[in-house]
C-alpha positions as CSV (number, residue, x, y, z in Angstrom):
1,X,120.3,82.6,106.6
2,X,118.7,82.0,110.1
3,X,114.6,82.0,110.0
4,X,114.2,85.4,111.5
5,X,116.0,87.2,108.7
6,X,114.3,85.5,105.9
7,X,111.4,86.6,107.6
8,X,112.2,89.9,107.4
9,X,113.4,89.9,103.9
10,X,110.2,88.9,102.5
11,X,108.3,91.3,105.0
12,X,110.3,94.2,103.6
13,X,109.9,92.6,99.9
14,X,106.1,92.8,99.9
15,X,106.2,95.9,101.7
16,X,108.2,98.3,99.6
17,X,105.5,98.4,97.0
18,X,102.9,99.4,99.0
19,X,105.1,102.0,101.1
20,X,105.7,103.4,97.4
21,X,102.2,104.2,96.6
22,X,101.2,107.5,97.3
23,X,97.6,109.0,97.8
24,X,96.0,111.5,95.1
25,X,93.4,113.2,94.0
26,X,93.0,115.1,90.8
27,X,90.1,117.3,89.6
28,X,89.0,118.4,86.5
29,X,91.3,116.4,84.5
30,X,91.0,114.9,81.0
31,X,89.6,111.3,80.8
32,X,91.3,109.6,77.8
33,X,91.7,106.0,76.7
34,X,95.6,104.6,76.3
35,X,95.6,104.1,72.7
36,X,94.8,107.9,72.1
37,X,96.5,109.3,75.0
38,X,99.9,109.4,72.7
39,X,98.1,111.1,69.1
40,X,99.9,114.4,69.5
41,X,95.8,116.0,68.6
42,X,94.6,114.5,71.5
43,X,97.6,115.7,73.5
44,X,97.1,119.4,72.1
45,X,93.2,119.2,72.9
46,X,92.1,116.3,75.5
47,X,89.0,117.9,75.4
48,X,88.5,117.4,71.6
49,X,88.8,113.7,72.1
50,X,84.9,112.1,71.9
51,X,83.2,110.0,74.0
52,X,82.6,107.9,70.7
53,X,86.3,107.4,70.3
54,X,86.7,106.9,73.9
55,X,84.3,103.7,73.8
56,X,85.6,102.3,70.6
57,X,89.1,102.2,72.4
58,X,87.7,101.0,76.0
59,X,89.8,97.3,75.5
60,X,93.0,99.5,75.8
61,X,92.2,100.8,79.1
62,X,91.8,104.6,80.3
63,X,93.8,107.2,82.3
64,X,94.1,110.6,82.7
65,X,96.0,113.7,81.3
66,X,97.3,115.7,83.8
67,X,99.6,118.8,82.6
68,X,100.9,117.2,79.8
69,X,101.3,113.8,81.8
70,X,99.6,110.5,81.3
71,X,98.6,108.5,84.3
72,X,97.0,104.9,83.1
73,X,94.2,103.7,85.7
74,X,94.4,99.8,86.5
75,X,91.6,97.1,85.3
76,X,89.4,98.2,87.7
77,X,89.9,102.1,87.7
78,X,89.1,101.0,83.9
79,X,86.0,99.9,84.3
80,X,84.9,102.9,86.3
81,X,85.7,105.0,83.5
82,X,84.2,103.0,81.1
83,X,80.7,102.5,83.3
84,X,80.6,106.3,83.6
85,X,81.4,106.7,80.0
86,X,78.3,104.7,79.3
87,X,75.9,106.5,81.9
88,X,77.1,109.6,80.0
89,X,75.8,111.8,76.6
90,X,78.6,114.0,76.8
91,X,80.1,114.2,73.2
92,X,83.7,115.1,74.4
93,X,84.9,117.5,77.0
94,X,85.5,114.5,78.9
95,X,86.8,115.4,82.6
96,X,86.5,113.7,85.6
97,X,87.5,113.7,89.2
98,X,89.4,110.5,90.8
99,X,91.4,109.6,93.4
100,X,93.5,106.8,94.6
101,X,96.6,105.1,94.8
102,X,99.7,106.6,92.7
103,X,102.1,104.1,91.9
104,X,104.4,105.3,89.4
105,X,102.7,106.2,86.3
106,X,99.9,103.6,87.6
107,X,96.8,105.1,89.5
108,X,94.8,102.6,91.8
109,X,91.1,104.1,91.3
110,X,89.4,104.7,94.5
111,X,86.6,106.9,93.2
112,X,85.8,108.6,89.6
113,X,83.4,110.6,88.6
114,X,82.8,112.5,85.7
115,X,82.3,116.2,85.5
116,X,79.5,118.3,84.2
């Protein structure tokens, strides 16, 4: 393969996973930590699910629940949560805004802040 095309190849190779992350933004959605975001309870009523819970669980992570649909945040998007979480006395009813990079069921947290 001449040097040119090998140079596009891997171009294209580290570019397809950026060209498939898509920008968004979601309001008012239900913060909730991956190893609860299955429980069919917190499912039926995110807003049940306690802050309490939510930082006994932080080592798993934390996403969103967005109509039904769990998107996981990555490490850092994690700590975000986790910070405001902490800066919190909400006892549940735990809903933030965030944005960022959507990357299959992945979202890359650009900003998160949670809602009165």
């Amino acid at each position: 393969m001449k040097p040119v095309v090998k140079m596009f190849a891997l171009l294209a190779a580290v570019a397809l996973p950026v060209l498939a992350a898509e920008a968004k933004s979601f309001q008012n959605v239900s913060l909730v930590d991956v190893d609860c975001s299955a429980k069919a309870k917190v499912q039926a009523n995110p807003d049940g699910h306690t802050r309490d819970c939510a930082m006994m669980c932080a080592k798993s992570g934390y996403g969103v629940l967005v109509e039904g649909k769990y998107y996981k945040f990555d490490a850092a998007g994690s700590e975000k949560a986790l910070a405001a979480l902490k800066a919190s006395s909400k006892k549940d009813h735990l809903r933030v805004n965030v944005s960022g990079q959507l990357d299959g069921d992945t979202l890359t947290v650009e900003s998160l802040a949670l809602v009165d």
